[in-house]
Structures are given as structure tokens and as C-alpha cells.
N, C-alpha and C positions, 0 to 999 in steps of 0.2 A: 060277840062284841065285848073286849074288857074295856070295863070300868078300871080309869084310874084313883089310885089312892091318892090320899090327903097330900101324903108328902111329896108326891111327882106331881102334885097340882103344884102345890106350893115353890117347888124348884122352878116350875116355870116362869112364874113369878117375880123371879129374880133379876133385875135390872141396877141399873147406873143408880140411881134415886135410893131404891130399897135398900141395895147391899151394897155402895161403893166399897174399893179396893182403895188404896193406898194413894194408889197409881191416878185413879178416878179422882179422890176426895181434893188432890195438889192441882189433878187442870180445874176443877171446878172453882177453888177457889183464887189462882190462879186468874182465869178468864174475869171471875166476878171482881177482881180487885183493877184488872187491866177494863173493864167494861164503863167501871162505875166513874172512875180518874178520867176517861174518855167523853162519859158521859158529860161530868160536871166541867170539865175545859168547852165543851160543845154548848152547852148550858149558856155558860158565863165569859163567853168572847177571850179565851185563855185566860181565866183571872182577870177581867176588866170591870166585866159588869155585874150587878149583884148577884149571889146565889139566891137569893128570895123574890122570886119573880112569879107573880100569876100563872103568866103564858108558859109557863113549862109544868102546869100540872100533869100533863099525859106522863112526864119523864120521871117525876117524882115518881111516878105512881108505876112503873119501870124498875124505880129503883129497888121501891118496898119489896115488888113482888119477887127480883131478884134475891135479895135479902130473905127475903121469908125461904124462898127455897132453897139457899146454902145453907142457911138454920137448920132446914128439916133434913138435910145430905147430910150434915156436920153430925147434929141427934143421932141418925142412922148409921154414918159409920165409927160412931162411939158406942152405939150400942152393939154394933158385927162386932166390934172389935172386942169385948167386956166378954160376947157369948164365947168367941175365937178363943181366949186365954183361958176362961174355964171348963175348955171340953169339948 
């Protein structure tokens, strides 16, 4: 039975999140930009009613998580990209 090495664990590894492409990081941010303008029109009766409203605590909380996870895609493929240019 072989044992794999460190670095065929680690290529497995490699997903949308970990290593975006190019191609990946544009729909992600893309989606998140068309998700959130979606969101907030659903929210707020198109712009009628306030965006500071109790009753949509679930959605805010929607929206962080969203955000928090483009952050760490963005992080990510700034960081592929930094490694990609030096080697």
C-alpha cells in the first residue's frame, strides 16, 4: 500500500476557496455583489422601507457571512497570485 506524500495530500486540497483562479475570484465576487443589492431591495420594499430593521436580523447575518467569505477568497487569491509571480 503506498503512502501518499505531503505534497499530493496537499494538491488534493485544492479548491475554489483555497486556490481561486482568476476566472473563480470575478464570479465570486460578481455573485456577492448581485446577491447583496438583491438582498438589500428584498430587505427594504425596493428602497421604501428602512434598512435598519429588527426583523431581518437572519439577513444581515447573511450578509456578514457572505462578506467574511469573499474576504478570505480575496486573501486567497492575492496570496496564489504573490506565490504564482515569484516561482
Amino acid at each position: 500500500m503506498k503512502t501518499k506524500t505531503v505534497e499530493e495530500q496537499a494538491e488534493q486540497k485544492r479548491n475554489w476557496v483555497t486556490h481561486p483562479t482568476t476566472r473563480n475570484f470575478a464570479i465570486i465576487v460578481s455573485v456577492w455583489i448581485i446577491g447583496l443589492v438583491l438582498l438589500v431591495a428584498a430587505m427594504t420594499d425596493l428602497f421604501r422601507n428602512s434598512f435598519f430593521d429588527k426583523k431581518h436580523i437572519v439577513v444581515y447575518g447573511m450578509m456578514v457571512l457572505s462578506t467574511w467569505t469573499v474576504v478570505k477568497v480575496s486573501l486567497n487569491y492575492i496570496k496564489t497570485k504573490r506565490i504564482d509571480n515569484n516561482g
